[in-house]
VMD Tcl script that draws the C-alpha trace (Angstrom):
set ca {
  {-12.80 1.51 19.44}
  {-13.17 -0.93 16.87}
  {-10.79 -1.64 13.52}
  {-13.73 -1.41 10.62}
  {-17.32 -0.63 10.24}
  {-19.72 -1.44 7.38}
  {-23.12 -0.59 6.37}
  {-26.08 -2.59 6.15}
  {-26.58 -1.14 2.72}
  {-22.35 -1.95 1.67}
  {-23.31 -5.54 2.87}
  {-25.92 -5.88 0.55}
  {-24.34 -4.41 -2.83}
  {-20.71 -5.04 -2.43}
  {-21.09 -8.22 -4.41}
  {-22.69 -6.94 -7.20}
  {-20.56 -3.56 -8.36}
  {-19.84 -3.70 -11.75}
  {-16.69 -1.68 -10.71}
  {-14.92 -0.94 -7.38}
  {-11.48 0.98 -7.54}
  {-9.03 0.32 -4.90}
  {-7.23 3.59 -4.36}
  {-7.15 4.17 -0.64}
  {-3.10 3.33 -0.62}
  {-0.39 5.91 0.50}
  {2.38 5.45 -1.39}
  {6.28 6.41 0.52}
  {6.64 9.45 -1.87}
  {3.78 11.17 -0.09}
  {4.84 10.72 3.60}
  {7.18 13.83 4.49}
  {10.75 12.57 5.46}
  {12.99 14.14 8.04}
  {15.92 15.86 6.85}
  {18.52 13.97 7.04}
  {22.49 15.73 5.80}
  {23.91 12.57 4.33}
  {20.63 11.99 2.11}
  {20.26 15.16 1.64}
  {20.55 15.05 -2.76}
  {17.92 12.39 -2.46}
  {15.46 13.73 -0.33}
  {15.66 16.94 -2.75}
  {15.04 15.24 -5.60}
  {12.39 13.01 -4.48}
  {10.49 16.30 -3.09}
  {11.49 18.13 -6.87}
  {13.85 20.73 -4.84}
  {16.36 22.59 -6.28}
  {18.93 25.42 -6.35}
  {17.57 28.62 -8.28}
  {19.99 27.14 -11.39}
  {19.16 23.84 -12.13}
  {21.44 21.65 -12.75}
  {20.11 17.87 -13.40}
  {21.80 15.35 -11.39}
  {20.65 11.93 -11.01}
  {20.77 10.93 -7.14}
  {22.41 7.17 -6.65}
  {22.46 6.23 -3.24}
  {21.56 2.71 -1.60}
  {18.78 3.90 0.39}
  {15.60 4.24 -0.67}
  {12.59 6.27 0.20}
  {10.84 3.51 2.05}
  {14.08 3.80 4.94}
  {14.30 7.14 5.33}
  {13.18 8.43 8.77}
  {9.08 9.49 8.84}
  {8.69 13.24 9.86}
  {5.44 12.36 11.88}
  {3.52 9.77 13.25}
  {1.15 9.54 10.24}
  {-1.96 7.57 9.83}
  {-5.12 7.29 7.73}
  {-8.52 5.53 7.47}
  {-9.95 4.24 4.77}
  {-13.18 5.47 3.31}
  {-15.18 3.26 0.76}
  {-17.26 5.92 -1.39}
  {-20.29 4.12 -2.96}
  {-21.88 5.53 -6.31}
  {-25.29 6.70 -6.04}
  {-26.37 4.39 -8.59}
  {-24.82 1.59 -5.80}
  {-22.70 -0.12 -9.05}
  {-19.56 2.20 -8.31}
  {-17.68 2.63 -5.24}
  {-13.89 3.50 -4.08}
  {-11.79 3.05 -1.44}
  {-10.31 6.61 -0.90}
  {-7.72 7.38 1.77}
  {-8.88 10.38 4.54}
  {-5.44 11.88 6.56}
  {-7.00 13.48 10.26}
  {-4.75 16.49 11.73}
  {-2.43 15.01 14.14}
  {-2.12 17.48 17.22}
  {-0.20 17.62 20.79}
  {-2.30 16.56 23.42}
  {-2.75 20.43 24.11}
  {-5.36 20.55 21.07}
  {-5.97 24.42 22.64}
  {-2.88 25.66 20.38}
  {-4.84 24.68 16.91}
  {-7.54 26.76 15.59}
  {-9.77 24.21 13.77}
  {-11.68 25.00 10.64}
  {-15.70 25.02 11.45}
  {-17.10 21.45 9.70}
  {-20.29 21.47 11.70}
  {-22.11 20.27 8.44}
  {-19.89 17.40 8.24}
  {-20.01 15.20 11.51}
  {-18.21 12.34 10.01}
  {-14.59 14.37 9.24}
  {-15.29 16.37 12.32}
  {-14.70 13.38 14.16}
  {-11.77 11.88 12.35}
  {-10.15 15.28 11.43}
  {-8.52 15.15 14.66}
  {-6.32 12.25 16.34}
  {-3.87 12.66 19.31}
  {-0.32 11.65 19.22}
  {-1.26 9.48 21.56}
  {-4.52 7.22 19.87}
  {-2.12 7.09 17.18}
  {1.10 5.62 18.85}
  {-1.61 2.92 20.76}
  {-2.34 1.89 18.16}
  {1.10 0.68 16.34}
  {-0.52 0.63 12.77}
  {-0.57 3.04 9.78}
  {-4.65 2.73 10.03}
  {-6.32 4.11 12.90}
  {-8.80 3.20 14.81}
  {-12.61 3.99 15.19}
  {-13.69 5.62 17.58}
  {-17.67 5.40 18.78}
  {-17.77 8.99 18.07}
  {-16.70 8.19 14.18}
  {-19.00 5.00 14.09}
  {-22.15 6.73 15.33}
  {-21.30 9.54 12.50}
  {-21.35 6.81 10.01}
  {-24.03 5.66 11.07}
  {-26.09 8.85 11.08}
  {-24.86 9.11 6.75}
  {-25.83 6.09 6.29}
  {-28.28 5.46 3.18}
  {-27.97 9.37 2.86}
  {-27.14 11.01 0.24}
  {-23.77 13.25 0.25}
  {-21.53 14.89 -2.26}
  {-17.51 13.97 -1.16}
  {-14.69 15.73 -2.67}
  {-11.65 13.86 -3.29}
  {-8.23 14.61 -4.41}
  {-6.54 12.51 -6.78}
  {-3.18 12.50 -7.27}
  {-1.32 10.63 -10.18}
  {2.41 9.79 -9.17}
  {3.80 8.47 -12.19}
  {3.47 5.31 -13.57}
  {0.64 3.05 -12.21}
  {0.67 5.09 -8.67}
  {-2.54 6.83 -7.64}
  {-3.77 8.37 -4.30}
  {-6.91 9.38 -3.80}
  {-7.85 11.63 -0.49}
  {-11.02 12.25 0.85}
  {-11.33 15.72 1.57}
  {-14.93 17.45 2.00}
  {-17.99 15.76 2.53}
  {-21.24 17.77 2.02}
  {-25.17 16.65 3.26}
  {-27.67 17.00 0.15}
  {-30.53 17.37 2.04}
}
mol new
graphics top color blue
foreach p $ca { graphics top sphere $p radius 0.5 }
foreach p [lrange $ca 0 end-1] q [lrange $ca 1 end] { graphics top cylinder $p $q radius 0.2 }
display resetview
């Protein structure tokens, strides 16, 4: 496993983009929270729950978001998308399906035409608690699908999601061969 991998192609245009967007963050308001009863006004509001009559009440508490308890283990990689005119590109954020180490009791969607997600749609409990870090790891099996894209082109689908203020996410979600 290595931490990063780059293309020989990245290498040579990186330099010269006349714009690269930096959007592969996950902000705390995305990352589910366990329940916890003595937060429990804050964790509704920050997830927009409420009683079928609403009744607006501002939450004050001296906890924030960033200390509540994380529901999962979760990780990401990061995915730099690069324009097919090679003067764009974007870090995006892709989130893999964390499963038991019995990976039998998931039924996995078919992405046979998409090697690269195939291979980083699904991480262990396990890979992700050796590794300590919110990013995960590459495996040989991810880097050898990268390397198989590479100077192809590909049409990716990303999410975006505007959280207020100056907070975006962006999640890759599909990628599709053109050829």
């Amino acid at each position: 496993t290595c931490d990063s991998w780059q293309s020989d192609l990245w290498a040579q245009v990186k330099d010269k983009l006349m714009m690269y967007l930096h959007h592969s963050k996950i902000f705390p308001e995305s990352i589910p929270s366990k329940f916890d009863y003595v937060h429990k006004d804050l964790l509704m509001q920050q997830y927009n729950l409420h009683a079928a009559v609403y009744q607006p009440k501002e939450t004050r508490t001296n906890r924030s978001i960033n200390q509540l308890k994380r529901a999962g283990g979760l990780g990401y990689y990061e995915v730099t998308v690069l324009g097919i005119n090679h003067d764009v590109a974007i870090d995006v954020a892709f989130l893999p399906l964390f499963y038991p180490e019995d990976l039998h009791l998931f039924q996995l969607e078919d992405i046979g035409n998409d090697p690269l997600l195939s291979c980083m749609s699904c991480v262990s409990a396990r890979q992700q608690k050796a590794t300590g870090s919110e990013r995960l790891p590459l495996s040989d099996e991810i880097v050898k699908a990268a390397k198989d894209l590479d100077g192809k082109h590909v049409v990716c689908v990303l999410d975006i999601c505007h959280l207020g203020d100056d907070k975006v996410e962006v999640f890759l979600s599909k990628i599709y061969r053109t050829e």
